[in-house]
C-alpha positions as CSV (number, residue, x, y, z in Angstrom):
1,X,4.8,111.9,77.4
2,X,8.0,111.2,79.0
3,X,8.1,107.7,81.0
4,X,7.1,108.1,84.6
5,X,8.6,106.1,87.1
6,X,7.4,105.7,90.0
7,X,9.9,107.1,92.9
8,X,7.5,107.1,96.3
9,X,9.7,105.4,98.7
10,X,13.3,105.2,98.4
11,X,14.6,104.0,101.3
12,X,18.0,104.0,102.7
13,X,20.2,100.5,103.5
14,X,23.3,100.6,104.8
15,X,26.1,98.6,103.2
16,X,27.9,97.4,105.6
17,X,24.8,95.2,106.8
18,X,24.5,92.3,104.6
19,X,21.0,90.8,105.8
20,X,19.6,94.4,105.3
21,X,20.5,94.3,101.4
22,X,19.2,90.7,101.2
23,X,16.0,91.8,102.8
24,X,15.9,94.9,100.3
25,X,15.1,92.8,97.7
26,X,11.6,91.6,99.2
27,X,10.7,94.9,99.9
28,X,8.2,97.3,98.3
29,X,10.3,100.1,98.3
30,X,10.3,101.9,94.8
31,X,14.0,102.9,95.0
32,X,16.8,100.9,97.3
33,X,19.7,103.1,98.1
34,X,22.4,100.8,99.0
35,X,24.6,103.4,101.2
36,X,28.3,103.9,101.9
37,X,28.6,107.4,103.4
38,X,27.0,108.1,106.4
39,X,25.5,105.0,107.6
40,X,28.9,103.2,107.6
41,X,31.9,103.4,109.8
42,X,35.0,104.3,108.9
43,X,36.3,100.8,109.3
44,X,33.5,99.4,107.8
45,X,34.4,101.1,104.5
46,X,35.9,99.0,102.2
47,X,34.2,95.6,103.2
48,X,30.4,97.4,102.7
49,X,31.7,98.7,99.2
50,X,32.8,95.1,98.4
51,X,29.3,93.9,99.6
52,X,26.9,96.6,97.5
53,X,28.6,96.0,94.8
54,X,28.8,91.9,94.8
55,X,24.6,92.5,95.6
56,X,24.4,95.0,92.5
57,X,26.2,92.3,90.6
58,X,23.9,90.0,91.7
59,X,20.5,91.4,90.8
60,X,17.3,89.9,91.9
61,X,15.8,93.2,92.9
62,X,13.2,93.3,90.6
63,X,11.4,96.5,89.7
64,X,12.8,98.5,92.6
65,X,15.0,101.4,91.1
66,X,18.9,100.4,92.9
67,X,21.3,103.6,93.4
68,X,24.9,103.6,95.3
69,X,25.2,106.6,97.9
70,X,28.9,106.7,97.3
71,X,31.7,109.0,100.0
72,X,32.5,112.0,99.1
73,X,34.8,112.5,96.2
74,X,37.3,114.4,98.6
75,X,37.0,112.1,101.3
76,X,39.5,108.8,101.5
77,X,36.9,106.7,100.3
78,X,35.6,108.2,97.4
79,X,37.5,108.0,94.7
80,X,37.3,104.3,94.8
81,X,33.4,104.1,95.4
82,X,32.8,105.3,92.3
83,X,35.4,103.6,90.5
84,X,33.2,100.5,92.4
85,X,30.1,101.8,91.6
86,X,30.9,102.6,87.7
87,X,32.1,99.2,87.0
88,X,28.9,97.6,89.2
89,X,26.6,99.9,86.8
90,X,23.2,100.4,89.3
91,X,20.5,102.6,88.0
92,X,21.8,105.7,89.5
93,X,25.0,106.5,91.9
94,X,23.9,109.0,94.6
95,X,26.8,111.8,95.4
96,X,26.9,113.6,98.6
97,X,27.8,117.6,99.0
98,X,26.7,118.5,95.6
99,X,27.7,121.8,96.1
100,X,28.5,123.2,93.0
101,X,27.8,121.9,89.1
102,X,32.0,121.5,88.9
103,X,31.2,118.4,91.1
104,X,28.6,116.9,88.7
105,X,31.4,118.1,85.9
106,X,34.3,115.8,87.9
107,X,31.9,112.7,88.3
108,X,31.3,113.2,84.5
109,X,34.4,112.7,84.1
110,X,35.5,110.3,85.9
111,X,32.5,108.0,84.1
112,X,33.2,108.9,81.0
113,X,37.0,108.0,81.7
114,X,36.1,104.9,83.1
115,X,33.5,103.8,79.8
116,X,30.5,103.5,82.6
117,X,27.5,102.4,80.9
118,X,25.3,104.8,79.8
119,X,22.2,103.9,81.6
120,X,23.9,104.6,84.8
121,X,22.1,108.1,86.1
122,X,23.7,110.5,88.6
123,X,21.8,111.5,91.3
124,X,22.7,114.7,94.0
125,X,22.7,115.0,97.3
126,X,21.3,118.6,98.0
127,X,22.5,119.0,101.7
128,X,24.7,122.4,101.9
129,X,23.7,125.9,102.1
130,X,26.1,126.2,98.8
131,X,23.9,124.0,97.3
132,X,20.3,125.9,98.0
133,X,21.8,128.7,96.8
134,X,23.2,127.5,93.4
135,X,20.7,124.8,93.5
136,X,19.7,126.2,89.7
137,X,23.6,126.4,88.4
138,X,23.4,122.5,89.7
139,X,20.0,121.5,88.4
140,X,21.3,122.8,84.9
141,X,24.0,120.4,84.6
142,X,21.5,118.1,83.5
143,X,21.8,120.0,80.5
144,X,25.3,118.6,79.9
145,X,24.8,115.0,78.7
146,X,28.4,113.8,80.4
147,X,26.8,115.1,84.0
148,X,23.6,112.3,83.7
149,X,21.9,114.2,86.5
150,X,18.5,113.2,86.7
151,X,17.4,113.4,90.4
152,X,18.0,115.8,93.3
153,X,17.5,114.0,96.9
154,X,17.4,116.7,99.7
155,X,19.5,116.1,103.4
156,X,17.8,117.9,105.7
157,X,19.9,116.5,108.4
158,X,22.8,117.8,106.9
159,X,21.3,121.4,106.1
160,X,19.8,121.9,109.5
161,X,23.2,121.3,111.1
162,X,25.3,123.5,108.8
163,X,22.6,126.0,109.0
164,X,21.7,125.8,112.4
165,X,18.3,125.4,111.8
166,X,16.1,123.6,113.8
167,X,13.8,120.5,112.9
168,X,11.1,121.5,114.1
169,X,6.9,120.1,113.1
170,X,5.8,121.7,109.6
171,X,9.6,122.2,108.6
172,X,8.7,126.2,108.3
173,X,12.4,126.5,108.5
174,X,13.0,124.6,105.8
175,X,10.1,125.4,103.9
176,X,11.7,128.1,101.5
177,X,14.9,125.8,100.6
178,X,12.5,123.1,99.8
179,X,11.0,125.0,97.4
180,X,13.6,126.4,95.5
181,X,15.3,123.4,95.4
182,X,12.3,122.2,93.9
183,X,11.8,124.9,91.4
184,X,15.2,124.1,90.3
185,X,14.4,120.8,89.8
186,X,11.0,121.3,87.8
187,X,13.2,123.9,85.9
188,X,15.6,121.5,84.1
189,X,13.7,118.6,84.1
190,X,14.5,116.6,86.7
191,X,13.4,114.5,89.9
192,X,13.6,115.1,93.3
193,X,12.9,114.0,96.4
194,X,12.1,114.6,99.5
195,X,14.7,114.1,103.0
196,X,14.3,112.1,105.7
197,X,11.5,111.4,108.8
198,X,14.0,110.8,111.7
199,X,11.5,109.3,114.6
200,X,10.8,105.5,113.3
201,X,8.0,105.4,116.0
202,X,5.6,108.3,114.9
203,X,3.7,107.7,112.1
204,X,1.5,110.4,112.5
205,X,4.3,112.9,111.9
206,X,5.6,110.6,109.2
207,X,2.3,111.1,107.6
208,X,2.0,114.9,108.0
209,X,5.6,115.2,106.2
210,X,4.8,113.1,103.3
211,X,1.7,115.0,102.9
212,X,3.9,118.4,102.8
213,X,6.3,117.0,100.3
214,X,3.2,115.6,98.1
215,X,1.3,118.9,97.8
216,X,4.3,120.9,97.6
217,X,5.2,118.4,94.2
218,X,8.4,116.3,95.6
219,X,7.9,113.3,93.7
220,X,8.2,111.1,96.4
221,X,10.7,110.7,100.4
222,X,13.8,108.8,101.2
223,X,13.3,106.5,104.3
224,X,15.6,104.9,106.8
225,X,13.5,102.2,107.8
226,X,11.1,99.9,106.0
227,X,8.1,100.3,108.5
228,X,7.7,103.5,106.7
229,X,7.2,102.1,102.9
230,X,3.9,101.9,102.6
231,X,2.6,105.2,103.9
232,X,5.1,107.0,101.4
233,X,3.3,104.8,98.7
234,X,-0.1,105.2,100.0
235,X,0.6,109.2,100.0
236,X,2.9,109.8,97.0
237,X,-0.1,107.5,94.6
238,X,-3.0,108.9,93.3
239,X,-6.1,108.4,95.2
240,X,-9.6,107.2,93.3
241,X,-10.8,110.7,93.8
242,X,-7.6,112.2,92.0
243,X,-8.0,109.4,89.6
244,X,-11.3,109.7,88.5
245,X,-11.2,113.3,87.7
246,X,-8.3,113.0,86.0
247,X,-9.5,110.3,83.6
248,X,-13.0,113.1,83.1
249,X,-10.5,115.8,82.3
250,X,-8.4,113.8,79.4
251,X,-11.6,111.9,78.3
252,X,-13.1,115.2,77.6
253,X,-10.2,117.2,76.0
254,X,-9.8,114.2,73.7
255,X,-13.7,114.4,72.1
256,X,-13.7,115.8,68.6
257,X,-15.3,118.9,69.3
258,X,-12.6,119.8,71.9
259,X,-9.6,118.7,70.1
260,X,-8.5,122.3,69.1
261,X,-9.8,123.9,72.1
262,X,-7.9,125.7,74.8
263,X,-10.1,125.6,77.6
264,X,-13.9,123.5,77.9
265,X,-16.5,123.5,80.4
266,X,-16.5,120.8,82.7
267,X,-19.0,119.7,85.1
268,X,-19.9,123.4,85.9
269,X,-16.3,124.1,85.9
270,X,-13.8,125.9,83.1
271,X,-10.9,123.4,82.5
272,X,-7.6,124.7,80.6
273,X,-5.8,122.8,78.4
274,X,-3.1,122.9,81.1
275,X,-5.1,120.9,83.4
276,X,-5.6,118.0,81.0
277,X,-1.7,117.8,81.2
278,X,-1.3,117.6,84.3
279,X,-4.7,114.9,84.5
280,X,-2.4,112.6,81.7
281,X,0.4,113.1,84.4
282,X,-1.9,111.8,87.0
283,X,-2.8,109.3,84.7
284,X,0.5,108.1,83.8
285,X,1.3,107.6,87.4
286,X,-1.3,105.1,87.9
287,X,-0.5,103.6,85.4
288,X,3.4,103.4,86.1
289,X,2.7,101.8,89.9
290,X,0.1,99.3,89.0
291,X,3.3,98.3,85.9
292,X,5.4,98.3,88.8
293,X,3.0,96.0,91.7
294,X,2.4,93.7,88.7
């Protein structure tokens, strides 16, 4: 099985605010997303590039996954944000407006042209209506090795105001984007994760969004403040129930007489081989976070 890692709660910081990125580092946010697009002023541009990267450079974030939201490639500022970026080498560098997989093809590029290491991921911003409706065409550049895509993080923010839609409780709206972004996604390979919860002060609704995301399969939500780590955690992990039955389901596909066998009886059940896939999944989460808390 492929190496999970655990992406519950990646939570935006922006880069202009140095005590913010110092604070990232204690934090038990699975993925920090050091940001330099919207977050940022225009005149705060170049000094929060200078930052991120110096704190990239740095380390001392432990565990905690660390991706660059970078400016658009046609806006003033982004050309040199990735230049930044490549040389800084985070785990991933986030790029806004995917719109098209010619974008994913110019960042290639650019890496490429600029001998980035190879660990460094791509991830996309999925915030256009261009983007929902090629969100396939752009999941398959993961396909092309030069691309590195390996995560799709929606904008609902973005979407909503290009679309007109309104964000509204239980996202119905939004619902069928989600969802073929997500199919997209699960298509090629993969991640992806949820947008943002905008009110910092409702938990409730917090919770009822993270829920959504987790049922519908979004591996996890970006934040925008750190009060809202650890109910993303808490949701996006398995509970003792999920855990427990998915331990039964693998322990029983792996006795000898069941080795071969394409579905078993189970606790008055009939369990497909499928499900034990998905019960090492499960598994594999668990087993990822607890790596990660260590």
């Amino acid at each position: 099985m492929t190496e999970i890692r655990p992406r519950r709660s990646a939570l935006y910081m922006p880069g202009s605010n140095l005590r913010a990125i110092e604070k990232a580092r204690t934090l038990p946010a699975d993925v920090l997303i050091l940001d330099l697009e919207d977050s940022v002023a225009p005149d705060a541009k170049a000094e929060a590039r200078a930052q991120v990267c110096a704190a990239v450079e740095q380390g001392g974030f432990g565990p905690r996954e660390v991706v660059i939201r970078i400016n658009a490639l046609d806006s003033p500022w982004g050309e040199d944000d990735l230049a930044a970026a490549a040389r800084t080498a985070p785990d991933a560098i986030l790029v806004p407006k995917v719109s098209s997989p010619e974008t994913l093809a110019a960042v290639g590029l650019r890496l490429r042209r600029l001998k980035t290491a190879e660990t460094v991921r791509i991830w996309a911003m999925i915030e256009t209506a261009h983007a929902i409706l090629r969100a396939d065409a752009i999941a398959s550049a993961t396909h092309d090795v030069d691309t590195r895509l390996s995560c799709f993080v929606l904008g609902l923010n973005d979407l909503a105001r290009e679309t007109q839609t309104r964000l509204v409780p239980g996202r119905a709206p939004m619902l069928p984007w989600m969802m073929i972004a997500l199919a997209a996604a699960r298509a090629n390979g993969i991640a992806i994760l949820d947008g943002v919860y905008n009110n910092l002060s409702d938990q409730e609704g917090l919770r009822a969004e993270c829920e959504q995301a987790r049922d519908a399969g979004f591996d996890g939500k970006t934040l925008i403040h750190p009060n809202q780590i650890a109910l993303a955690n808490t949701i996006f992990s398995p509970t003792p129930a999920e855990l427990e039955e998915a331990q039964a389901v693998a322990s029983a596909f792996e006795k000898p007489e069941n080795v071969g066998r394409g579905a078993i009886a189970l606790n008055g059940r009939m369990v497909e081989r499928l499900h034990a896939d998905m019960a090492q999944r499960v598994l594999g989460l668990a087993q990822a976070i607890e790596k990660r808390c260590v």
